[in-house]
C-alpha positions as CSV (number, residue, x, y, z in Angstrom):
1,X,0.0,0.0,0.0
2,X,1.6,3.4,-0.8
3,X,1.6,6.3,1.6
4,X,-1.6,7.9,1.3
5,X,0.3,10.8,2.6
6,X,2.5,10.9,0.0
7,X,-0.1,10.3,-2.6
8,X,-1.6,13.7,-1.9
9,X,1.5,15.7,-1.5
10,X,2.5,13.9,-5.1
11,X,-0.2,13.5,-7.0
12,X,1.5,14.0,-10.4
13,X,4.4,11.7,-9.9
14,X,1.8,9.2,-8.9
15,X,-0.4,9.8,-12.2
16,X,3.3,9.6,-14.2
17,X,3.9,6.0,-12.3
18,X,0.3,4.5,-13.2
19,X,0.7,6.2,-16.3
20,X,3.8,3.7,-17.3
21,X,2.3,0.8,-16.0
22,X,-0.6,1.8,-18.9
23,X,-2.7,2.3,-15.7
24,X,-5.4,5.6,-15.6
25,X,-5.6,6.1,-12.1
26,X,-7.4,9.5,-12.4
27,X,-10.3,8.8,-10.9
28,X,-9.2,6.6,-7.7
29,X,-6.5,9.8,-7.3
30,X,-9.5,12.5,-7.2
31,X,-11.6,10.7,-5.1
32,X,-8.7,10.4,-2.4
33,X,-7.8,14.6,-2.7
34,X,-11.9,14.5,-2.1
35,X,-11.8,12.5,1.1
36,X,-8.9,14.2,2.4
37,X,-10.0,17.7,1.8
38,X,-13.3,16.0,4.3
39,X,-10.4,14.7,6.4
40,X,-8.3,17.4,6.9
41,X,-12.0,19.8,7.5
42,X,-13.6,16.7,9.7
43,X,-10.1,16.4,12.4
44,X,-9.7,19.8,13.7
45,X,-13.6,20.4,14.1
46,X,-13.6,17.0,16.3
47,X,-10.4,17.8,18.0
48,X,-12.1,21.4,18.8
49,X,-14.9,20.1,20.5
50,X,-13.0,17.8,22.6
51,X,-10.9,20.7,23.6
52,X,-14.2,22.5,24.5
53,X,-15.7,19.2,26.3
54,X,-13.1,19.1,28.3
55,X,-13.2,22.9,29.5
56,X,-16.5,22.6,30.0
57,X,-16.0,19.4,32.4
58,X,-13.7,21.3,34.4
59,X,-17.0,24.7,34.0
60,X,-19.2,21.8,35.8
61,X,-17.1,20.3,38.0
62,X,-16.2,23.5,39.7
63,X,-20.2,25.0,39.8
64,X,-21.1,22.3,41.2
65,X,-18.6,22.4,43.8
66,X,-20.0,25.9,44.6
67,X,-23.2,25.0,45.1
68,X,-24.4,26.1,41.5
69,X,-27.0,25.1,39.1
70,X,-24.8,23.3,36.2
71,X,-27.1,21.9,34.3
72,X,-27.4,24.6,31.4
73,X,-23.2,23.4,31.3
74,X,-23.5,19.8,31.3
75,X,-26.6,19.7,28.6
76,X,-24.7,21.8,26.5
77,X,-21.8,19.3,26.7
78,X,-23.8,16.5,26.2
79,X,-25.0,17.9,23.0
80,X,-21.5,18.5,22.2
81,X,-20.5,14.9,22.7
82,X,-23.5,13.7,20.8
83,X,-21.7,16.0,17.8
84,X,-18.5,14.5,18.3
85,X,-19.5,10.6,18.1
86,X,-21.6,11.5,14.8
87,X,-17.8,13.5,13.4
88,X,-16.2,10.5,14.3
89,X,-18.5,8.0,12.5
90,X,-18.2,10.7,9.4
91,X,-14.6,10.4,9.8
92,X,-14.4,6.8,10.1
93,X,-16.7,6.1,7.0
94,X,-13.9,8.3,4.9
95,X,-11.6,6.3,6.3
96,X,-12.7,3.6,5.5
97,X,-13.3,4.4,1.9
98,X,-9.6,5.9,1.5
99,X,-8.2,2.5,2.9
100,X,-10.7,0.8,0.1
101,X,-9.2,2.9,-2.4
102,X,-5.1,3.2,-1.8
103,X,-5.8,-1.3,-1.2
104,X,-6.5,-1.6,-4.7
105,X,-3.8,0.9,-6.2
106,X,0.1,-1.1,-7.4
107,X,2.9,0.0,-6.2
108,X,5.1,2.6,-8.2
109,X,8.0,1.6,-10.6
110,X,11.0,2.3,-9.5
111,X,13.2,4.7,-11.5
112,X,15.2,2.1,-13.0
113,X,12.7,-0.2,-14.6
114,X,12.1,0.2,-18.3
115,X,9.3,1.8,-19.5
116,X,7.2,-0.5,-21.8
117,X,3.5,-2.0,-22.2
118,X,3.5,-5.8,-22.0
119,X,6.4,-8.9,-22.1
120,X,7.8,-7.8,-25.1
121,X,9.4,-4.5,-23.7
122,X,10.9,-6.4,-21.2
123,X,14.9,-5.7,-21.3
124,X,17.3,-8.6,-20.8
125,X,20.3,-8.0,-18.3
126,X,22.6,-10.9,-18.6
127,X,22.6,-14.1,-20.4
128,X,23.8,-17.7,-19.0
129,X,25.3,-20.9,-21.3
130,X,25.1,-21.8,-23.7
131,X,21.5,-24.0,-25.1
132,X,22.8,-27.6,-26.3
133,X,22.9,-28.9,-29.7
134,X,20.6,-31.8,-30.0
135,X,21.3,-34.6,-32.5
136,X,18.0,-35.7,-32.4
137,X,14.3,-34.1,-31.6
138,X,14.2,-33.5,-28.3
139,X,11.0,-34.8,-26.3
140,X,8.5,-31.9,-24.6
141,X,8.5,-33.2,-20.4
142,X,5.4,-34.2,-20.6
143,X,6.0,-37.2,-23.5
144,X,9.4,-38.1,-21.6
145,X,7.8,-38.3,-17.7
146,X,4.9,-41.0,-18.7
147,X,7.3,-42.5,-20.9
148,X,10.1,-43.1,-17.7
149,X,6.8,-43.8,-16.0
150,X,7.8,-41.2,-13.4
151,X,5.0,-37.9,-14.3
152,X,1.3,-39.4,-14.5
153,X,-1.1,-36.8,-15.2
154,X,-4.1,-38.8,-16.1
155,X,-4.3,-40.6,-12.0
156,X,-3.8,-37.1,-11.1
157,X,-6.9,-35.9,-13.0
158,X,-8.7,-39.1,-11.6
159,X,-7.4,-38.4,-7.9
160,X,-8.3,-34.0,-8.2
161,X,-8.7,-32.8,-11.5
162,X,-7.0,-31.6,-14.9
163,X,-3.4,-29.6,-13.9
164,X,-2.5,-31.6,-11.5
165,X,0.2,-34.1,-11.7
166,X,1.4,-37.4,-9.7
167,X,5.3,-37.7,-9.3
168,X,6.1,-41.3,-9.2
169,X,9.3,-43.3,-8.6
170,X,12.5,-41.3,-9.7
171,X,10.4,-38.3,-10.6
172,X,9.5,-38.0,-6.7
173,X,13.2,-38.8,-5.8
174,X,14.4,-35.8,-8.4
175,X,11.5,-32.8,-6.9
176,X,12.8,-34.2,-3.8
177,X,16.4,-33.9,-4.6
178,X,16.1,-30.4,-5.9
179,X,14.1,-28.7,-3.1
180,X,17.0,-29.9,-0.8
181,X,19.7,-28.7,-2.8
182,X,17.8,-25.2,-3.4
183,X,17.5,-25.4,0.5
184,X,21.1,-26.7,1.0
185,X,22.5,-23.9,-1.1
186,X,20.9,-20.7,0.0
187,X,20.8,-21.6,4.2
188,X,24.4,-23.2,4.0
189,X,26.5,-20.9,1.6
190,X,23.7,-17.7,0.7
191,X,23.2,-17.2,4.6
192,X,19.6,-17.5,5.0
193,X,17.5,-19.3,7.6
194,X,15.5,-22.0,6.3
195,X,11.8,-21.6,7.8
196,X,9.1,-24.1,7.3
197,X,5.5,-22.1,7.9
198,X,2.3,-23.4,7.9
199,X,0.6,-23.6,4.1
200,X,-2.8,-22.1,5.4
201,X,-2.7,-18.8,6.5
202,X,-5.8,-16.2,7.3
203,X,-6.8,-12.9,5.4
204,X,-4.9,-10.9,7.0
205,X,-1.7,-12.2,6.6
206,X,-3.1,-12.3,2.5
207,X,-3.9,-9.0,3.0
208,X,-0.5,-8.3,4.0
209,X,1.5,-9.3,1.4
210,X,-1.3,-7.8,-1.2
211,X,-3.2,-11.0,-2.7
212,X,-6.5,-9.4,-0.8
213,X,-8.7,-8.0,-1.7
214,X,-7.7,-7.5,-5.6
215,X,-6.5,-11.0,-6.4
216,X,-9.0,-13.3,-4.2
217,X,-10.2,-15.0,-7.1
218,X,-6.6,-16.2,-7.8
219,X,-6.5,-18.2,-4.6
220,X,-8.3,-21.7,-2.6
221,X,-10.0,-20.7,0.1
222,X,-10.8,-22.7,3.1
223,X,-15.1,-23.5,3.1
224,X,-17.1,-23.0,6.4
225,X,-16.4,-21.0,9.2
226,X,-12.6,-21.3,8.7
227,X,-10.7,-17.9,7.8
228,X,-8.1,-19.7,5.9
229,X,-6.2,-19.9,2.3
230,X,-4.4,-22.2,1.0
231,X,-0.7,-20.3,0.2
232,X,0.1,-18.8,-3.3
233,X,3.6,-18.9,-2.0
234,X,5.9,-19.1,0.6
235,X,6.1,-15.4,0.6
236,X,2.5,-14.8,2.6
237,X,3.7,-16.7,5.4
238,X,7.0,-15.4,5.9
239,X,6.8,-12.1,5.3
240,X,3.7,-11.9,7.7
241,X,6.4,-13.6,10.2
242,X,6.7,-10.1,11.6
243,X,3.2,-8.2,10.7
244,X,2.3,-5.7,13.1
245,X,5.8,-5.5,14.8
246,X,9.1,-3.4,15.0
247,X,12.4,-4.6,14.4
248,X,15.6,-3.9,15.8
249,X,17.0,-2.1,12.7
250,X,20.6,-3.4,13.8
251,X,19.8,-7.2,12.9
252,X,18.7,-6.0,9.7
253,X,18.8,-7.1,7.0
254,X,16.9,-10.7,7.9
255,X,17.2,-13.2,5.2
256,X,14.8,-16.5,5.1
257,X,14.6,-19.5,3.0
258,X,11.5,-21.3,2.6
259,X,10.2,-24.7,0.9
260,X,6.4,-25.0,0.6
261,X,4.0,-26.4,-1.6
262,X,2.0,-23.8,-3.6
263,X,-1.8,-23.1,-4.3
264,X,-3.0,-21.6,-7.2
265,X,-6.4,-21.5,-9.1
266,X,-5.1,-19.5,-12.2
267,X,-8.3,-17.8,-12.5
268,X,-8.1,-17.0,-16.0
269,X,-5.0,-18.5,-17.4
270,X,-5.1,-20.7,-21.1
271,X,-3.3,-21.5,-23.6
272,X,-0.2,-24.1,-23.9
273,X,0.8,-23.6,-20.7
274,X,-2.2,-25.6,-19.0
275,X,-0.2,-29.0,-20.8
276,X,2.2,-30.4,-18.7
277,X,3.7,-29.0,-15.4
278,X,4.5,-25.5,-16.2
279,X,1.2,-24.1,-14.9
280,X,-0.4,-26.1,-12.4
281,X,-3.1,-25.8,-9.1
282,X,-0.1,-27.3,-6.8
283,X,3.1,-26.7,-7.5
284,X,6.5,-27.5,-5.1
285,X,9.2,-23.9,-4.8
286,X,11.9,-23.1,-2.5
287,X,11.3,-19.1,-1.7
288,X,13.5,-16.5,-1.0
289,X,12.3,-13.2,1.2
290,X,14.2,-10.6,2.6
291,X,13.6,-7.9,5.3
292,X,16.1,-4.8,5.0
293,X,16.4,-0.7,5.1
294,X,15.6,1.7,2.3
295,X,19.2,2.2,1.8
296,X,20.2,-1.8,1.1
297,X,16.8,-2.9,-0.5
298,X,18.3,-2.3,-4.2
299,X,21.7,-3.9,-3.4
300,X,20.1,-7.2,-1.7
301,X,17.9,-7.5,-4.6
302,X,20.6,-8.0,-6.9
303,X,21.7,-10.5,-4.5
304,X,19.0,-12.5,-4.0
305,X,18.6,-12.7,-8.1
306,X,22.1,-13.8,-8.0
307,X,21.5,-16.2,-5.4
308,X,18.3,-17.5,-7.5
309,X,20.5,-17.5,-10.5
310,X,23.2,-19.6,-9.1
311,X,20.8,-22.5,-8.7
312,X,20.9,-22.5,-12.5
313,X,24.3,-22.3,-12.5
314,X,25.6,-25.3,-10.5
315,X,22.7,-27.0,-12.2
316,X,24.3,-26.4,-15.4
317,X,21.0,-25.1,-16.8
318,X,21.3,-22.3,-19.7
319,X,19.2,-19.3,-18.5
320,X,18.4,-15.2,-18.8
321,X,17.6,-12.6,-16.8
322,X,15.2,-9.6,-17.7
323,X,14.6,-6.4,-15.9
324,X,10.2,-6.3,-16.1
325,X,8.8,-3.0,-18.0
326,X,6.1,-0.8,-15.9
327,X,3.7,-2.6,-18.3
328,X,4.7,-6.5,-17.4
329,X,5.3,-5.9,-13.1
330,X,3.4,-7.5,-10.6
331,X,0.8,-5.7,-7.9
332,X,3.0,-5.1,-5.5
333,X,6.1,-4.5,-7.1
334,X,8.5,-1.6,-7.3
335,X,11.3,-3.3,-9.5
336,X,11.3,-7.0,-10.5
337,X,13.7,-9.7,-12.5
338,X,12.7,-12.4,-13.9
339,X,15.0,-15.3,-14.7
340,X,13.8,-17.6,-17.8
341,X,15.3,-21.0,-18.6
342,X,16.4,-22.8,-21.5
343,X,13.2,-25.0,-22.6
344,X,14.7,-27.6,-25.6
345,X,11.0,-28.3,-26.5
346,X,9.8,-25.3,-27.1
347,X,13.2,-23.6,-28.2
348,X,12.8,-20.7,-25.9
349,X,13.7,-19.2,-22.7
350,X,10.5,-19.8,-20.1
351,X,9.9,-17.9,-16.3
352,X,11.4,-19.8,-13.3
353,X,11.7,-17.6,-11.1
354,X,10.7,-13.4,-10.4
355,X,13.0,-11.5,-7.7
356,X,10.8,-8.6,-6.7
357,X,11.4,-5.5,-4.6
358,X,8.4,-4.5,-3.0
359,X,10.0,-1.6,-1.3
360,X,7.6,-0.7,1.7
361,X,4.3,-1.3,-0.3
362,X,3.7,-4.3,1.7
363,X,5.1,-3.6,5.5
364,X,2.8,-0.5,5.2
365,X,0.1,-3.2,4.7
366,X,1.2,-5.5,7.2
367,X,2.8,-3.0,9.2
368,X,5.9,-4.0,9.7
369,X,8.9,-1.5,11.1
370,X,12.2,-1.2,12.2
371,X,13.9,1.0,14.3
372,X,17.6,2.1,13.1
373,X,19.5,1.7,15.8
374,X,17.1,-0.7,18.0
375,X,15.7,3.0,19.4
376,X,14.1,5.9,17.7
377,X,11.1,6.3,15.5
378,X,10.2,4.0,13.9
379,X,10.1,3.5,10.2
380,X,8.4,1.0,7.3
381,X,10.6,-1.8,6.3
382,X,11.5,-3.4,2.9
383,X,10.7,-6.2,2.0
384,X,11.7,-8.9,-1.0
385,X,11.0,-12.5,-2.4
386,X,11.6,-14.4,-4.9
387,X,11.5,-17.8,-6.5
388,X,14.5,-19.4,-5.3
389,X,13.6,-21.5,-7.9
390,X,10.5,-23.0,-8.8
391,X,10.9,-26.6,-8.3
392,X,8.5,-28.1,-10.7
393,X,9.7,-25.8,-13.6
394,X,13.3,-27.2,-12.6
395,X,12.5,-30.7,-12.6
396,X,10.8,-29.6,-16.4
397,X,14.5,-27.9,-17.2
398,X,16.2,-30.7,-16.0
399,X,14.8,-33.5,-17.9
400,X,14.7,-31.8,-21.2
401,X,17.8,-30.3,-21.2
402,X,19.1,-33.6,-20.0
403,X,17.7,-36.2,-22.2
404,X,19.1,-39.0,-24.2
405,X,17.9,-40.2,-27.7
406,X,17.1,-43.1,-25.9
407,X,14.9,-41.4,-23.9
408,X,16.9,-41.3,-20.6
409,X,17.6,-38.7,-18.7
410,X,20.8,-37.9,-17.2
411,X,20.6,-36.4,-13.5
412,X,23.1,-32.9,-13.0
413,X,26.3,-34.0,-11.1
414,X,25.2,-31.5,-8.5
415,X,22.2,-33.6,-7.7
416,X,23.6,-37.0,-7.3
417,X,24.8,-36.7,-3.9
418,X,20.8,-35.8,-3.4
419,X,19.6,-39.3,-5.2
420,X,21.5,-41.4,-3.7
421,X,24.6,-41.5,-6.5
422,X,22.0,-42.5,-9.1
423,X,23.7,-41.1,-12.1
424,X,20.3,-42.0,-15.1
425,X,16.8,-42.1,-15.1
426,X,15.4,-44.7,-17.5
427,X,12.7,-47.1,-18.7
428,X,11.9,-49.8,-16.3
């Protein structure tokens, strides 16, 4: 959520940021100066008549102590209290409404992102391998997985429905091996404490992080009396680790790791993508989120895509990274990479990962803060995630980048240690 305080004071740099996310946010904006012109009118009025109230306490208080007919006093404060509860309701209901409004508004590109409409202004940063050179037509993940008899799709369907999947055998061992290597990797040599949360969490802590109230289509919710969702991502739970408290700014900046399962409806979402594993209901990743100061959010971004990237990198996997335009960022977003990874079957680089900095657009929301130097006043942390990576869209890298003519698959040296020294995956 942006500082509604700062929305006022900058109402043209705000229409400039909607404005390059292809956003028209004219008529949200004049409807907040509206309900704080009644704000700013409604506060001194109230604050006035409690000054008077309590004058007129002390008016009564002392006639009355002289033997004096108070009466006229205390109905005229009466009256005035009556005024003050119906100002407070007024001021309440604008609240209430400015809250309704600034919850539904993005967060504002930072300086540095390009400028652009959609994925195809994206910019990419860096570059990573080199794709291989197949001598023969390499098989789309999800011919090869029912064909090792390790990815069965069809029980899946039987068991829930279509876009889910049922890892069997080696496939099982492989998610398995890469969600403790990703975990391995970024708590042993990145420096960042692995957390396991739980994978329901209630509307506030979805509220939090921003998927409520603009994205509650996009998520399962729990049925009955139960104020529960099932998680998006690891993200909800552990950035709402610290909702509603202040930090000692000196053991910033707090870095955790995270592997959860993932919930997703996709409300919306078609196409090619709803073959195969690359967009699915439930979905294994291992998450990265960071807490930090204004001053280091930018520099542990690049970090944590570097950390991200690195998974890709002792995997051997060929990959790039792009900065996102205005056009292409997520809700709550200031700035955000997104790493894409070789895919042989389609020929093209596909999302594994986005490493986001939210800035203080969701510690405003959760209300998390910090103090500097463990004393002072108190100010709005940052707060990042990413995918650290996606594990099903790893095992999918893995296996086609990886396959044999024969239609084996051989497992990364990196993740042998984590499968028990098996070195192939093949037909029964």
């Amino acid at each position: 959520m942006l500082d509604p305080a700062f929305v006022r004071d900058n109402p043209e740099t705000v229409r400039a940021g909607y404005a390059n996310r292809g956003l028209d946010a004219n008529a949200e904006l004049e409807a907040l100066a509206g309900l704080d012109t009644e704000r700013r009118r409604l506060i001194p009025e109230i604050e006035g008549l409690k000054r008077e109230q309590n004058a007129a306490a002390s008016e009564v208080a002392q006639a009355k102590k002289q033997g004096l007919d108070a009466s006229h006093l205390f109905e005229a404060n009466k009256a005035r209290g009556q005024k003050v509860k119906q100002l407070e309701t007024e001021l309440e209901a604008i609240e209430a409404k400015r809250v309704a409004i600034v919850t539904t508004l993005p967060n504002l590109p930072h300086a540095s992102v390009p400028v652009g409409k959609s994925a195809a202004d994206n910019v990419v940063v860096r570059t990573w391998g080199t794709p291989r050179e197949f001598d023969f037509e390499p098989q789309a993940h999800w011919d090869l997985g029912p064909a090792l008899g390790i990815i069965d799709f069809e029980r899946a369907t039987k068991i829930a429905r279509a876009r889910f999947a049922v890892l069997m055998g080696a496939g099982a061992q492989l998610e398995r091996a890469l969600i403790n290597f990703m975990l391995s990797l970024h708590s042993g040599e990145h420096g960042y404490t692995e957390i396991e949360p739980p994978f329901l969490v209630n509307s506030a802590s979805m509220y939090g992080t921003g998927q409520l109230p603009k994205f509650e289509q996009d998520l399962f919710k729990i049925g009955g009396e139960w104020d529960l969702y099932l998680i998006p991502t690891a993200e909800v739970p552990v950035t709402n680790l610290y909702r509603g408290e202040i930090l000692d700014g000196r053991t910033l900046p707090l870095r955790y790791t995270s592997y959860t399962p993932c919930f997703r409806s996709e409300a919306g979402s078609y196409g090619a993508d709803v073959r195969g594993l690359i967009r699915q209901h439930q979905f294994d990743k291992v998450e990265l989120v960071k807490f930090t100061t204004a001053e280091q959010s930018y520099d542990e971004l690049e970090a944590l895509t570097a950390n991200a990237e690195e998974v890709l990198k002792r995997l051997e996997l060929p990959y790039r990274t792009m900065a996102l335009c205005t056009g292409d960022m997520g809700f709550s977003s200031a700035k955000t990479y997104d790493i894409e990874v070789w895919l042989p079957s389609q020929k093209t680089y596909r999302e594994i990962s986005s490493c986001s900095n939210c800035e203080s657009f969701q510690a405003r929301r959760a209300n998390i803060k910090y103090r500097p130097n463990g004393t002072g006043k108190a100010e709005y942390v940052h707060t990042l995630n990413g995918s650290g990576l996606a594990v099903g869209r790893t095992l999918i890298a893995v296996l086609e980048n990886y396959q044999q003519k024969d239609g084996s698959v051989v497992i990364p040296t990196v993740l042998r240690p984590f499968m028990g020294g098996r070195e192939v995956i093949a037909k029964a």
